[in-house]
N, C-alpha and C positions, 0 to 999 in steps of 0.2 A: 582833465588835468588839474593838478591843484595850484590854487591862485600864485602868480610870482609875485607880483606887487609886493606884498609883505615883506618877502625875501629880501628881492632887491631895496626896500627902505632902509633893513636895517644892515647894510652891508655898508652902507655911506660910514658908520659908525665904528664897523666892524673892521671895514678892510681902508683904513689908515694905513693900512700895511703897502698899501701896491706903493705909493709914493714913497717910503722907507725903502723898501725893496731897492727902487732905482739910483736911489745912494748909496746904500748898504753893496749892493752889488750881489749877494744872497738872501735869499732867508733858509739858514740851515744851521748845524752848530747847535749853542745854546739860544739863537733865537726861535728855529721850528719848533725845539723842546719845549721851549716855556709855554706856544701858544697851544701846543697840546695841552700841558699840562693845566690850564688857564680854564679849559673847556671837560675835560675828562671827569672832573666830577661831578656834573651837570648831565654827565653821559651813565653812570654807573648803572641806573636803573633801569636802563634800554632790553631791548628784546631781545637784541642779537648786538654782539660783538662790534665798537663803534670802528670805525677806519679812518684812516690818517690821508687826505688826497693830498699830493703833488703835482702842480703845472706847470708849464712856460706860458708866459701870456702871448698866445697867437691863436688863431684861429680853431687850430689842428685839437686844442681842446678843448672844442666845444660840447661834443658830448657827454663827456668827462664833466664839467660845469654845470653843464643843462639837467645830468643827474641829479645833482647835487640840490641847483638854484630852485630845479623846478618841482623840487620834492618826488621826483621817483624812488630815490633812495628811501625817503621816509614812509614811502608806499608800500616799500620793500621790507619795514620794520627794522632799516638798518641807519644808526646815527651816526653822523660823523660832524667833526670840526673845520669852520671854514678853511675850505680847501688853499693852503699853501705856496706861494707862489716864487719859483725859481728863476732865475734871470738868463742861465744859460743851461746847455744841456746837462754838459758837465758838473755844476752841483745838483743838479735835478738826480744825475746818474749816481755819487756820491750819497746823497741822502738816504736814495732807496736802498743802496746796498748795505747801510749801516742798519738796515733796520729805522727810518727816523720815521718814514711816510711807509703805508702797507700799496697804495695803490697808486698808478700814475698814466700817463700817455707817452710812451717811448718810442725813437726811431726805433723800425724795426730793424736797420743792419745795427746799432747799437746795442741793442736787445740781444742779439745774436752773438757780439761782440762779448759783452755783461759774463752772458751761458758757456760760451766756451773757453774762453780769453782767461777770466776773471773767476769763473766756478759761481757764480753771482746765484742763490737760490729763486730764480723765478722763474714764471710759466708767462705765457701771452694768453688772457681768457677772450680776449677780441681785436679787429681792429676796431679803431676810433675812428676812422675814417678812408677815404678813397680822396686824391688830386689834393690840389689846394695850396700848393707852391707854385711860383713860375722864379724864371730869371730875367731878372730886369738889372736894365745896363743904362747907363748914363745917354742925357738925349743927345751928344754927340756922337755915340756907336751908332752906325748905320745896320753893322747885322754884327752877324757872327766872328766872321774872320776878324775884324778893327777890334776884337778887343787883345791882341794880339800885342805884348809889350805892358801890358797892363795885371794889373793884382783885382780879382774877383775872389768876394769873401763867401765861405759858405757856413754854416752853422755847427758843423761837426765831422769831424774824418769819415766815421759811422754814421754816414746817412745818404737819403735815397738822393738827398740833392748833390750831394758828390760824386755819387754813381752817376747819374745822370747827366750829369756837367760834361765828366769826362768823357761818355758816350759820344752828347751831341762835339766836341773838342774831335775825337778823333775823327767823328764824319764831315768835318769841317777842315780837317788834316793841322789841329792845334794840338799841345803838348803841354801839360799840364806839368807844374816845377813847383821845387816846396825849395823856402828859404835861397833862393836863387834870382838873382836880376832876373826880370823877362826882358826879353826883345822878340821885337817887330819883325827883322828878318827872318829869325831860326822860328818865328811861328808857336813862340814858349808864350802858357799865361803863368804865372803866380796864383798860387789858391794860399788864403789866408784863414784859421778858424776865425769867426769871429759869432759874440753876443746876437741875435736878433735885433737886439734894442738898440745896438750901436750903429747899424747898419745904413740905416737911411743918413744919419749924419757924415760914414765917410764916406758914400754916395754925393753928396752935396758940398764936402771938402775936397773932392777930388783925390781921396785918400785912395778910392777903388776905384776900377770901372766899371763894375757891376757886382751884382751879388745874386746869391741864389737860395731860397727859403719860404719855407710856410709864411700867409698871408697873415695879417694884412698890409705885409709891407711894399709889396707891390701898389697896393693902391695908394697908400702912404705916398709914396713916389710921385704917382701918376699926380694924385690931387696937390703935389706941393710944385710940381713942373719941373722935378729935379731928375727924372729918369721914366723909362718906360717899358712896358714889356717888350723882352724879345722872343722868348717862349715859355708856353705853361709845359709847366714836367708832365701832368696829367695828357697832354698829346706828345708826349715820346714815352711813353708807357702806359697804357688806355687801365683807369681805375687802379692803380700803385695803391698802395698803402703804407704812406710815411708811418705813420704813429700806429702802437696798437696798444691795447689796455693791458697792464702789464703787474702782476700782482707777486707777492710772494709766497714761495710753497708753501710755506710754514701757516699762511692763510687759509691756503686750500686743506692742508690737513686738518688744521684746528676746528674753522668753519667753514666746509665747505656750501652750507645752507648760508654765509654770510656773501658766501662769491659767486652763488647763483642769485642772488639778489642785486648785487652789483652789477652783472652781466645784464641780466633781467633789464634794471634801469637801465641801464646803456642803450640797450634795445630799444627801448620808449623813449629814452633822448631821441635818438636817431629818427627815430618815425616822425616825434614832434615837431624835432626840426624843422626835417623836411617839409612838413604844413603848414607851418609858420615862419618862413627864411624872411620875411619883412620886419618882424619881431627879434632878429637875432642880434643886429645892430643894439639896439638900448639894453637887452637881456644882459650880453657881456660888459658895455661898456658904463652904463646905469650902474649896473651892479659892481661895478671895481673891479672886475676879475682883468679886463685890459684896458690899456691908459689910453690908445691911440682914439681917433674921433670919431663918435659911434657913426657918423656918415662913410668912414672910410672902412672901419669892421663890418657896416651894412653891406655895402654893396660887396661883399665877398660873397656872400649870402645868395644875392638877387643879380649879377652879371647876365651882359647883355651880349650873346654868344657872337652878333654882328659886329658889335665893336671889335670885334676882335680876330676877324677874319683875316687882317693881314697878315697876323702871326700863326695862323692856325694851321697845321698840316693836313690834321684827323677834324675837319669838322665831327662826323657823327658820332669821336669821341666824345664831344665836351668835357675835355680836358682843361677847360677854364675854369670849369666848375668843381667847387667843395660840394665833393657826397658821402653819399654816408650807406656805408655796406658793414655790417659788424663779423661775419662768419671768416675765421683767419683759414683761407685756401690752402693747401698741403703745396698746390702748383707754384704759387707763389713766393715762399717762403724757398723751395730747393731752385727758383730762379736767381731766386736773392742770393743764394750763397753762390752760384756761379759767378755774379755780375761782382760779387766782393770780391772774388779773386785777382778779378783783369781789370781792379780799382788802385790808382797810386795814391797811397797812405804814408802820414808821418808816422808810421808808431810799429809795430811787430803783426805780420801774418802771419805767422807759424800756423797759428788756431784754423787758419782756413787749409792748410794742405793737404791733408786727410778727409776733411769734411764732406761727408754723404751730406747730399741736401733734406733727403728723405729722412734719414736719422738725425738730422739737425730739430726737421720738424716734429718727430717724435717725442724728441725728447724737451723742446722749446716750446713747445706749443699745448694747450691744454684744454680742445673745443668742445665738451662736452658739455659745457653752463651754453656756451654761442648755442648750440644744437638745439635745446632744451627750453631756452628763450624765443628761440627763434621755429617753435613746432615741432621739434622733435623729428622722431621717423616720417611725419609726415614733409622734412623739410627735400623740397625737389634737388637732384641733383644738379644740376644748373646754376644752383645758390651754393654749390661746397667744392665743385672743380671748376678749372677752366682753361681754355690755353692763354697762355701770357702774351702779349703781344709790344713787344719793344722796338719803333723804330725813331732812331733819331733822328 
């Protein structure tokens, strides 16, 4: 693998940006523009076509970064500009649809949202990842039902943590309510979107009573003594895939040897990782990509599956744990769009009422780089189906 050190030194330099970001409240508009523009000529002479990354700072983009940080991409003969960093989903969802960023890490009911919703021209060439959210609720909830009366924030209408919120809510016989007092008796929560970044703060204002979201804010919680897990999403849905790497058509025609390269990396993040999850702590937080404290992004990384048995349904899932599987399941994806249906949304489902899952995935989905990266025909079926397994 080629050396990070170098990387990460000069990114102290480089990404002044994460801290602007957390004021700014974006980076998108004419500020993404500019730092394109800033780097683009420094790119011209490149091999292949350079690409524009967009993140969220959380976990869920680690392989997405790890490409970037740890030179796969450059292995891959492909240059790109320090990857971008968004503060909520929704500029992140904005940007890419203007054309501002070519490639990013997307909820996938979002992503599905984008494609049909919106006419958004993109393909999913991988997941980013498998588990890596929990819901964590303030240390006066005892379980489940006590959050009852209270406002739990989740990250985006489109996303797997709302889906699953409302899952575990119904087998717990709660009632999820938008812009609506909750109360305690009738068994209502309040779901509120809210930033990632803002989360733990109204966690610790008493703003919410819990929230629900990619890591590492869970541990964030744990190490500040302000809340604690009540369940990881990864054990009510064994291997989920929040995020998946989500590029634009217009990529794949132009250069499709640009998005096999991309995928390629991806592939080598993932496997690195996975060898090195003691190293991922300073990786991302050394390097700027996220602000929180590299002991609390580490231990995302390296979780200790005992701790965590009170909470745990599926042990043999280890559903605690951030993994990494990159091939996007066809199975997958048409359970997704069932589980969107019998989800309560602030915004319009029309998009879903017709929706074939299987043609969803056809036409969403684009695995021929995952294939290809990941052995080709030699890849076992085992790694390309499976049955879904959701109990909450």
């Amino acid at each position: 693998m080629p050396e990070l050190r170098g990387r990460l030194l000069t990114r102290r330099r480089a990404l002044v940006l994460g801290s602007r970001v957390a004021a700014a409240g974006v980076v998108g508009g004419l500020a993404g523009y500019g730092a394109w523009n800033a780097v683009a000529p420094a790119l011209a002479g490149s091999s292949k076509r350079a690409i524009r990354i967009g993140y969220l700072p959380v976990t869920d983009a680690a392989a997405l970064l790890t490409a970037y940080d740890g030179g796969f991409l450059a292995k891959q003969g492909i240059d790109a500009p320090e990857p971008v960093l968004f503060r909520s989903w929704e500029s992140l969802a904005q940007a890419f649809a203007i054309g501002e960023v070519d490639a990013v890490h997307l909820l996938m009911p979002l992503a599905i949202q984008l494609k049909l919703a919106k006419k958004t021209p993109l393909k999913v060439i991988a997941w980013g990842h498998v588990n890596g959210s929990a819901l964590t609720v303030s240390n006066d909830i005892g379980d489940l039902s006590q959050l009852a009366g209270t406002t739990v924030a989740i990250p985006y209408w489109w996303s797997v943590h709302n889906i699953l919120l409302q899952r575990m809510f119904a087998a717990e016989g709660l009632t999820p309510v938008i812009r609506q007092q909750p109360s305690v008796s009738e068994g209502t929560v309040q779901l509120a979107v809210m930033a990632p970044a803002d989360m733990v703060a109204a966690l610790a204002g008493g703003t919410v009573g819990g929230y629900v979201v990619a890591d590492p804010f869970s541990v964030v919680a744990e190490k500040q003594g302000i809340g604690r897990v009540e369940r990881f999403l990864g054990d009510v849905w064994k291997e989920h895939a929040c995020c998946a790497i989500v590029v634009r058509e217009e990529l794949i025609n132009e250069d499709p040897d640009v998005v096999q390269g991309l995928t390629t990396a991806i592939v080598q993040a993932q496997q690195w990782i996975d060898e090195n999850r003691p190293q991922m702590g300073a990786l991302l937080t050394e390097g700027g990509y996220l602000p929180q404290p590299t002991p609390a992004v580490g231990e995302v990384f390296t979780r200790d599956a005992a701790a965590y048995a009170d909470v745990t349904t599926h042990e043999q899932w280890h559903g605690e744990r951030l993994g990494f599987s990159a091939f996007p399941m066809a199975s997958y994806t048409e359970a997704l769009v069932e589980q969107m249906r019998t989800t309560t949304i602030d915004g319009d489902t029309a998009f879903l009422d017709d929706a074939d899952g299987d043609a969803v995935h056809g036409g969403l989905v684009d695995d021929r780089f995952a294939r290809a990266a990941l052995g080709g025909d030699a890849l076992p079926s085992g790694k390309t189906d499976r049955q879904e397994l959701i109990e909450p």
